[in-house]
N, C-alpha and C positions, 0 to 999 in steps of 0.2 A: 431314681429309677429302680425299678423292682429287680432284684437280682435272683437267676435263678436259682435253686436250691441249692447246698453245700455236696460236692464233687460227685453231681449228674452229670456225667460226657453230654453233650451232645445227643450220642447216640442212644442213650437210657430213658433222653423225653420222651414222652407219648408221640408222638406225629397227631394223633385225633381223641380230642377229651369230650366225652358227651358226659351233660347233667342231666337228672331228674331234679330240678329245682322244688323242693318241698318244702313245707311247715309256716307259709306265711301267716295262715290261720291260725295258726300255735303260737307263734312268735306273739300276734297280735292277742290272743287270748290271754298269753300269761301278764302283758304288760294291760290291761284290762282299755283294750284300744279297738274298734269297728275295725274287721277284718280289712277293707279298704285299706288303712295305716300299715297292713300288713304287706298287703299287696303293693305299696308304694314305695317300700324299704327294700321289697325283695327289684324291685327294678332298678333301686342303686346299686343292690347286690350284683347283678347283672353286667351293671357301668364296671364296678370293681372286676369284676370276675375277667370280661371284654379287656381291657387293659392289663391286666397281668398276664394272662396268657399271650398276649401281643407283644408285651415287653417281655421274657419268658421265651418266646420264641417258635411256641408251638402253632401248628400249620392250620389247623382246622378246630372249629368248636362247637359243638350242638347243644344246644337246650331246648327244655321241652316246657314249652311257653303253654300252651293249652292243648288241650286230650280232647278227644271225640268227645269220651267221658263226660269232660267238665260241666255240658251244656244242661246238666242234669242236676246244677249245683239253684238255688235262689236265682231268681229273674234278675235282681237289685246287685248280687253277686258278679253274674257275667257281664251284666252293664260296666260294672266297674271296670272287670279285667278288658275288658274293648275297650273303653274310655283309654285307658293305662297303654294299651296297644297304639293307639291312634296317638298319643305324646311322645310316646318313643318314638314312634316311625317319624313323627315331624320334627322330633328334637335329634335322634342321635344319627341320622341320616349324617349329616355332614362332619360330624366327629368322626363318624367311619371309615369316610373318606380320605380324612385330613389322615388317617392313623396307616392307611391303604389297605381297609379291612373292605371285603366283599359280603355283602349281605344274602342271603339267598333263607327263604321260607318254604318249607316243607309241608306238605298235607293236603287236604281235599281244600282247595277256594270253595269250592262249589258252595261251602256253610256259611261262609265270612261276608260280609256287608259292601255292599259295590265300595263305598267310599274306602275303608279297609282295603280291600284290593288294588285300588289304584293310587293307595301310599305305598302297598306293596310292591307293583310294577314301577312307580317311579324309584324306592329304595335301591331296588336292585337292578335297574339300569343305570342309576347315577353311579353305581360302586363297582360294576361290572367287570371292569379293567382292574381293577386293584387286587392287590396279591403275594401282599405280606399275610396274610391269612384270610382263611372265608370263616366267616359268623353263619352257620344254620340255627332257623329259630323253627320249632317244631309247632305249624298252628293247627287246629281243627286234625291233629295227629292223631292213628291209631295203627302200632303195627301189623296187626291179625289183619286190619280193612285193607293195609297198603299188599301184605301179601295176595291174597283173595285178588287183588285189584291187578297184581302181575301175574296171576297166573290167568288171570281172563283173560286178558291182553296177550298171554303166550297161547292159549288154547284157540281164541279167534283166525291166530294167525295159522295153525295147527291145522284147523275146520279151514281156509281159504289156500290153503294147501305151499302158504310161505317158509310154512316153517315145516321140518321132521321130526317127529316126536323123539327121535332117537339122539337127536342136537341138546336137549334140554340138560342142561347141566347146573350144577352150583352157581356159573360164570354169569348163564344166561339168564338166571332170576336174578341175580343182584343189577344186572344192565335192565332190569325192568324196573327197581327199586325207585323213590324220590332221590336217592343215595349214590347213584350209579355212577358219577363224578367224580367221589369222593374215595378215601380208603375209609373201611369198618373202621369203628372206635380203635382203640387200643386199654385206653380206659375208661370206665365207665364210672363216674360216682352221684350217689342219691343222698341229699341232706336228711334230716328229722328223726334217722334212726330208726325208717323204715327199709324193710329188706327187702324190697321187691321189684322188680321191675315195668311194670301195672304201662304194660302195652305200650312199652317205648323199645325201635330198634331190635325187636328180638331177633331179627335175622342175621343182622349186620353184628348182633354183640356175641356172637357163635365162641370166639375166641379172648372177647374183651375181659378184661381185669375189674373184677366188681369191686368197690368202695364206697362203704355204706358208713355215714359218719352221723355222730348226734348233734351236731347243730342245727337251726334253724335257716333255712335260707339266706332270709336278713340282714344273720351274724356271718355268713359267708362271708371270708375276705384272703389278702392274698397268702396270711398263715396259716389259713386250711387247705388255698391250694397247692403252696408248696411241699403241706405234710402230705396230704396224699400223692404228689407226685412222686413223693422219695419213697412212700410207701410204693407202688409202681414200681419203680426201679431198684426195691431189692428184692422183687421176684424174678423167680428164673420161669421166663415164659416159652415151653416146650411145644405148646399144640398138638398136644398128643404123640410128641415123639418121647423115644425111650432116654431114661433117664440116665447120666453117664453113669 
């Protein structure tokens, strides 16, 4: 069994670790393999990642499976990451369960393929009760849309005279969020050794702890989560308060 890192209390773990999973393309370029191979490995990476944070102890976990973005990537591309989509959702359905992970998918349905959707309404009804941690998977995701998308939804009700403009707080946009359930990250980390954040969670990661590490997806395993979680906890996280 995975043990958690060397002398993090308890109270030093993250509570909510969100990934930018990157570099499956890289990964698969260097070892001179059809991006496919790469996007295959990065979904055991996934399995890996899903277990250790479960065994690890931590409460919540988001990855960001597909971006508004991506839909801009090769036809024969996105086929594949749906293909790849549609195996998980039938294969680790029940592993989630046995593990008492809840499944839950973030983002617009509205893009995703009936069939698609209805492995995703069956995932996350079958898991729905379980509650040794929730698994967020970020699909057809884009922060800037989801904010846009809550503040329509607070101005409708604004214009239908439910709501006072003068109510509108920090509190009240995050209750609009996909996220509204959950606590913000705590930490945030992106594979491939790119530094960016490229429209995941920007609201939600106001305060989160960025870790931006060079491995490839792929090679994600549970010695990159553990180092970045130690990294985590030997910052002193203030939130803008003053410094002793």
């Amino acid at each position: 069994m995975l043990e958690a890192p060397v002398d993090i209390a308890d109270t030093k773990l993250p509570r909510h670790i969100a990934i930018i999973m990157d570099g499956n393309g890289r990964w698969a370029k260097q070892r001179h393999l059809p991006r496919a191979a790469g996007h295959r490995e990065g979904a055991e990476a996934v399995r890996r990642t899903v277990t250790a944070c479960r065994e690890m102890g931590i409460q919540y976990l988001t990855i960001y499976a597909f971006s508004s973005e991506n839909w801009k990537r090769p036809a024969d591309e996105v086929d594949d990451l749906m293909g790849l989509l549609r195996i998980y959702l039938r294969r680790e359905i029940k592993e989630l369960d046995e593990k008492n992970v809840r499944l839950r998918i973030i983002g617009d349905r509205r893009g995703l393929a009936e069939d698609i959707c209805q492995l995703i309404d069956e995932g996350e009804n079958a898991t729905k009760d379980n509650t040794a941690m929730v698994l967020s998977v970020a699909l057809n995701y884009g922060s800037q849309a989801e904010i846009v998308e809550a503040v329509r939804r607070i101005a409708k009700a604004v214009k239908c005279g439910d709501m006072d403009p003068d109510d509108i707080d920090e509190k009240m946009i995050s209750n609009h969020m996909y996220t509204k359930d959950i606590p913000d990250p705590d930490l945030l980390i992106r594979t491939s050794g790119e530094q960016r954040l490229s429209n995941f969670l920007l609201w939600q990661s106001a305060y989160a702890e960025l870790i931006f590490i060079d491995e490839y997806w792929p090679d994600f395993d549970k010695k990159a989560l553990a180092t970045a979680i130690d990294t985590y906890a030997s910052r002193e996280r203030r939130f803008g308060a003053r410094e002793n």
